[in-house]
C-alpha positions as CSV (number, residue, x, y, z in Angstrom):
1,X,-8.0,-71.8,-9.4
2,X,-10.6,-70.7,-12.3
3,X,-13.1,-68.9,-9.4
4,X,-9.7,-67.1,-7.8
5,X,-8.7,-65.9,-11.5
6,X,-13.2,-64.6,-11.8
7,X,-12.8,-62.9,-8.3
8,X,-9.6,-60.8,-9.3
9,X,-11.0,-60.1,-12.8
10,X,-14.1,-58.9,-11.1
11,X,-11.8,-57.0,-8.8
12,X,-10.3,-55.6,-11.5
13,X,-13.8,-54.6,-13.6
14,X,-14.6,-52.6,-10.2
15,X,-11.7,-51.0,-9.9
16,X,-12.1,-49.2,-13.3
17,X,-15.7,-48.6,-13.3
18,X,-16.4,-51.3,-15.8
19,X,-18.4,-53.9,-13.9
20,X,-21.7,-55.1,-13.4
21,X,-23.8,-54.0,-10.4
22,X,-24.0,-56.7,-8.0
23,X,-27.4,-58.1,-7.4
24,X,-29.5,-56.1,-5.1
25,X,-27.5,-52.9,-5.6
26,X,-28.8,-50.1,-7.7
27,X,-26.9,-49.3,-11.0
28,X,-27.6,-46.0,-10.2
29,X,-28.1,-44.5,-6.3
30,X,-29.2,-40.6,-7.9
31,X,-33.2,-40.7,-7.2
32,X,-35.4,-41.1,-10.9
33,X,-38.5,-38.7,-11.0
34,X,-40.7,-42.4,-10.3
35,X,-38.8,-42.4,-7.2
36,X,-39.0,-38.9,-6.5
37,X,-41.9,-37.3,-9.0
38,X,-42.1,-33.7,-8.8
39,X,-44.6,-31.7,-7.2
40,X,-47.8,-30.6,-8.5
41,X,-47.9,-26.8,-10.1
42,X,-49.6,-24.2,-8.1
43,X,-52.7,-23.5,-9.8
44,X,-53.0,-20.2,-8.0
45,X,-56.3,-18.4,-7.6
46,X,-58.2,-18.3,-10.0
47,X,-60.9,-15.3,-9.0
48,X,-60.8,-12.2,-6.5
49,X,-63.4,-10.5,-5.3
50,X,-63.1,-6.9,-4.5
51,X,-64.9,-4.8,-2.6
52,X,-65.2,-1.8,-3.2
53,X,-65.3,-3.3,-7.3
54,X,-65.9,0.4,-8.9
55,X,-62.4,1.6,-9.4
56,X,-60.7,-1.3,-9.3
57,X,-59.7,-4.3,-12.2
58,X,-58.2,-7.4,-11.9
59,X,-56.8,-9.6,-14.3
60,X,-56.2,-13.1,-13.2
61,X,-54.0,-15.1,-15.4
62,X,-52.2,-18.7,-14.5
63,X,-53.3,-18.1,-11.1
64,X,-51.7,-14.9,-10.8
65,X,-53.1,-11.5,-10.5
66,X,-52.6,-7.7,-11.4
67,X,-54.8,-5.7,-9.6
68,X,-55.1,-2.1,-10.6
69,X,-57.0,0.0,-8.0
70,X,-58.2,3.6,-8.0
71,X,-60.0,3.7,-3.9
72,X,-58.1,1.7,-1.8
73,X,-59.5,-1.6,-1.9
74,X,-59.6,-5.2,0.4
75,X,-59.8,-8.9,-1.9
76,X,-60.3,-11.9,-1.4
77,X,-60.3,-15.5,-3.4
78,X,-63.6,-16.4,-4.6
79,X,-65.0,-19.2,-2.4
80,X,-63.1,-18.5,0.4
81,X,-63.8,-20.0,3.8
82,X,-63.4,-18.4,7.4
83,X,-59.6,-19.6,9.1
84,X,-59.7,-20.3,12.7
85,X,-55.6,-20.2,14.3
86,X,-53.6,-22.1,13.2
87,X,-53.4,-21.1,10.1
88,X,-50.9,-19.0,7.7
89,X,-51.4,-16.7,4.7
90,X,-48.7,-15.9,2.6
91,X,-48.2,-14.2,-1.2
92,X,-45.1,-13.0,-3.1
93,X,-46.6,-8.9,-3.9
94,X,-44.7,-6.8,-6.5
95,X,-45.8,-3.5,-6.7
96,X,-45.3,-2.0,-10.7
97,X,-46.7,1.3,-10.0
98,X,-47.9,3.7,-7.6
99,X,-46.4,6.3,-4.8
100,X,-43.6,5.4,-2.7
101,X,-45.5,5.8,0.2
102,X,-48.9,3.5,-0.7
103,X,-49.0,0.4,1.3
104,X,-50.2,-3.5,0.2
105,X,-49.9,-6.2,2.1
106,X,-52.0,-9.5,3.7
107,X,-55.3,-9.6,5.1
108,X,-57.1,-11.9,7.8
109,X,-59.1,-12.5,10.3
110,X,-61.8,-10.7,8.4
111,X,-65.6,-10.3,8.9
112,X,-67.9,-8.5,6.9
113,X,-65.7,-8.4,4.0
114,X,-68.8,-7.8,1.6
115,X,-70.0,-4.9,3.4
116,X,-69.4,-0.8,4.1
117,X,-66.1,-0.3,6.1
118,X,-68.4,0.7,9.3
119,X,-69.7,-3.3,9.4
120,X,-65.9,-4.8,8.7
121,X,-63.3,-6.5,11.0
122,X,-60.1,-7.7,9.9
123,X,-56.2,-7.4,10.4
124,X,-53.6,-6.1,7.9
125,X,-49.7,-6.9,7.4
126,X,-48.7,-4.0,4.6
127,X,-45.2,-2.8,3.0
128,X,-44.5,0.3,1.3
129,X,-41.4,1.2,-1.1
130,X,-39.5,2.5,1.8
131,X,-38.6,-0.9,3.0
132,X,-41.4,-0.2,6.0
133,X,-44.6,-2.2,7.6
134,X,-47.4,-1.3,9.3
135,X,-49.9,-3.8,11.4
136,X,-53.2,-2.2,11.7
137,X,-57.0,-3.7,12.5
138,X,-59.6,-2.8,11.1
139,X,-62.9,-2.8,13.7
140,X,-65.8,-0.8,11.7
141,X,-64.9,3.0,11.6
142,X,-61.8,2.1,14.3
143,X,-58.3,1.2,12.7
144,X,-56.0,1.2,15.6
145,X,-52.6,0.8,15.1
146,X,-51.0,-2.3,16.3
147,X,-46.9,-1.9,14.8
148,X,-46.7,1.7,13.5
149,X,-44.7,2.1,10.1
150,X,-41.4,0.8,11.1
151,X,-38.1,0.5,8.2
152,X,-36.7,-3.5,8.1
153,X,-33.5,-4.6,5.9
154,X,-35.6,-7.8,5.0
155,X,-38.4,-5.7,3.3
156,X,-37.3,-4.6,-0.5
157,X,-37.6,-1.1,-1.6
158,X,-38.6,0.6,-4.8
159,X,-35.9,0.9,-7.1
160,X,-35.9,2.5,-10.9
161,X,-39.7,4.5,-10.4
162,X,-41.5,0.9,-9.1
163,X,-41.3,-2.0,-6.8
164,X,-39.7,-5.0,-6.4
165,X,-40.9,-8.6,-5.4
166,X,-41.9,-8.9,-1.4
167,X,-43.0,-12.3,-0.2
168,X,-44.8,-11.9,2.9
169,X,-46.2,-14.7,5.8
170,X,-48.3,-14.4,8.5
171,X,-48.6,-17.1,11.0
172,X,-51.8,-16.8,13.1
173,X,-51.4,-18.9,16.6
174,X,-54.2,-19.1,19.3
175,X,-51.3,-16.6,21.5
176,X,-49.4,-15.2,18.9
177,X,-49.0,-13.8,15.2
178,X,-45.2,-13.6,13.4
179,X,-44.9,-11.5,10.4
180,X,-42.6,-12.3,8.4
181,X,-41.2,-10.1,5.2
182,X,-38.9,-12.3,2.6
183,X,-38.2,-15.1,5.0
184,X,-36.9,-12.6,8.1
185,X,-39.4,-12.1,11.1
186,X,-40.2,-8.3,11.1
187,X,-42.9,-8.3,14.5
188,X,-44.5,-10.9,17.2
189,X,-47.8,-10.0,18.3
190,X,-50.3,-11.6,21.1
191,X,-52.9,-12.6,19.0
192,X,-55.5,-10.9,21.8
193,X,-54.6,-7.6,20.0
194,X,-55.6,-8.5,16.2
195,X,-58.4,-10.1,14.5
196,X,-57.8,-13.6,14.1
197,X,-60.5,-15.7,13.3
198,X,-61.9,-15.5,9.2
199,X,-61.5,-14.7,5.8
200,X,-57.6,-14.0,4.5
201,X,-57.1,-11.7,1.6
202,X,-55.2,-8.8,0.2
203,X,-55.4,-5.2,1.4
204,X,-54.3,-2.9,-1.8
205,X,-53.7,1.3,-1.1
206,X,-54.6,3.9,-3.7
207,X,-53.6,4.2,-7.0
208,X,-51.7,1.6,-7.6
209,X,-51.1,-1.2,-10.4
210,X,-49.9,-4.3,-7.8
211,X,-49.3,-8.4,-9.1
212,X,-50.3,-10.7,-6.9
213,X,-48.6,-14.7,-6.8
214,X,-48.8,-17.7,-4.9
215,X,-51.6,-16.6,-2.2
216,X,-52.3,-19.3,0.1
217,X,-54.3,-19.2,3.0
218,X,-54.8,-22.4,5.1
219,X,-52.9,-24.8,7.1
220,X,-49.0,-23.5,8.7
């Protein structure tokens, strides 16, 4: 009789909230930051170099950059190595002055960074405040045009006299490269038409004042 009355007042305790967990059940099922810790911060970069570097500052702060450039200009992080597919570069760019039509976007696949533009190889993925792309590559005094400047709804345009925030991806296969412009793929290209192999960076137009976040270049 006494262990039927404890079971219905346990019942009871249940009922309302009010009891005890029973052994081996959690008080609590909501994950604690032991169970789940959060991730690490993104340190960022934490130097460019720029070539050309007359005409052009950077300021690197947190990991994030504002790069002011006067000739156009291609960067890089310092220390970085050659990619071989696969491999994905991606940055958040937000242009806070310039003209409309003065493109910045992703670089890779690049040789011969350090050098004159006739010794230089690499592709580009660049926006403009039109809401357009462009895929070019670069192969010494050649820049043939792979996706000619082309207007997508993913891609933000300029609003109030400068830009807003574009995060842009570009996933090198052995086959085939997506670019992709705020989570929306913009183009699919056979990898046989681009530089794929080396250095990632930034490609930066004339004349403009551009901040650069969360660059990452290295496994998809």
């Amino acid at each position: 009789m006494h262990r039927l009355l404890a079971c219905a007042a346990l019942a009871v305790l249940e009922a309302c909230g009010d009891a005890p967990p029973r052994a081996g059940t959690p008080a609590d099922s909501t994950p604690s930051a032991t169970q789940a810790p959060p991730a690490a911060a993104d340190s960022g970069v934490a130097a460019w170099t720029s070539n050309p570097a007359e005409g052009v500052t950077v300021a690197v702060q947190d990991g994030s950059a504002t790069v002011q450039t006067g000739p156009h200009a291609v960067l890089w992080p310092q220390g970085a190595t050659d990619l071989a597919p696969p491999y994905t570069v991606r940055a958040t760019l937000t242009k806070d002055s310039g003209r409309l039509h003065e493109g910045y976007g992703l670089v890779f696949g690049g040789a011969g960074l350090e050098g004159g533009e006739a010794g230089q190889a690499y592709s580009y993925f660049l926006v403009r405040g039109d809401g357009s792309f462009l895929i070019k590559r670069r192969d010494a005094a050649q820049t043939p045009v792979i996706r000619d400047w082309t207007r997508h709804p993913s891609i933000n345009r300029d609003a109030g006299g400068s830009g807003r925030a574009n995060r842009l991806e570009v996933h090198v296969g052995a086959d085939t490269v997506v670019f992709i412009a705020n989570g929306a793929e913009v183009a699919r290209v056979p990898a046989a038409e681009l530089a794929v192999s080396g250095r990632p960076g930034i490609r930066i137009a004339h004349d403009l004042v551009l901040r650069v976040a969360g660059f990452r270049a290295g496994a998809p």
